[in-house]
C-alpha positions in Angstrom: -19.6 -44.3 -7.7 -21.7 -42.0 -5.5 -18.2 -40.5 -3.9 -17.1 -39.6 -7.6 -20.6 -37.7 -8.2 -20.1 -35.3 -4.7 -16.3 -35.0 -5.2 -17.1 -33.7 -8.8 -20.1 -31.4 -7.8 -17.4 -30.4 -4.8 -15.0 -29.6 -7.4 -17.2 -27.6 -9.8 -18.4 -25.7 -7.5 -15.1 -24.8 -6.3 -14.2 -23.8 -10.0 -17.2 -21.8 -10.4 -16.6 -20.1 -7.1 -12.9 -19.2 -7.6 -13.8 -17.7 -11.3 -16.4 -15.9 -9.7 -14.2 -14.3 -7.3 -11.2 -13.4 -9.4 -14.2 -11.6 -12.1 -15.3 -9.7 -9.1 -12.3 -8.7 -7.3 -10.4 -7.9 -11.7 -13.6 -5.6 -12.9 -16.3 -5.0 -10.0 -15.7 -4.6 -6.5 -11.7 -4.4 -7.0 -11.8 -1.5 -9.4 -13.8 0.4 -6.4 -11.8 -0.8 -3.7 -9.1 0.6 -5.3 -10.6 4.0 -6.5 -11.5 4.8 -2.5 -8.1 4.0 -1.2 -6.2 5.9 -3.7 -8.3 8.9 -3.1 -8.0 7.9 0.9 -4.2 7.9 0.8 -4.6 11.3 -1.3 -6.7 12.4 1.8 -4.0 11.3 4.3 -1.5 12.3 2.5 -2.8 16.1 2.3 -3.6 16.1 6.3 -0.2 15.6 7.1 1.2 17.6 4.6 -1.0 20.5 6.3 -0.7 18.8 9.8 4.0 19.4 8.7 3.3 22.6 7.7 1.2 23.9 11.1 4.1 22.5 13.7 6.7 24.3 11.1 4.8 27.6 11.5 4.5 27.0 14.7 8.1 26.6 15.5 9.0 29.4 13.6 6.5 31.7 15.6 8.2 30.9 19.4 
């Protein structure tokens, strides 16, 4: 009877846990996470645009 009492605290807390983590990662943290690697790609994506653009001037100059 005892084992039923831990396996069923066990599972709630896993339940609890796992809704937890999918509300965080669907409206809080996820919703950030994605914001700053959006505008990080933006970022990257702009450097070697610039970066293309240098070596083309570059090798029109020689």
């Amino acid at each position: 009877m005892l084992l039923f009492k831990i396996l069923g605290v066990i599972f709630a807390l896993f339940i609890v846990l796992f809704v937890l983590i999918v509300l965080e990662e669907t409206f809080f943290g996820g919703r950030r996470r994605r914001r700053l690697e959006q505008k990080a790609y933006a970022a990257q994506k702009e450097r070697l645009e610039l970066k293309a653009r240098l070596e083309k001037d570059e090798a029109g100059e020689k």
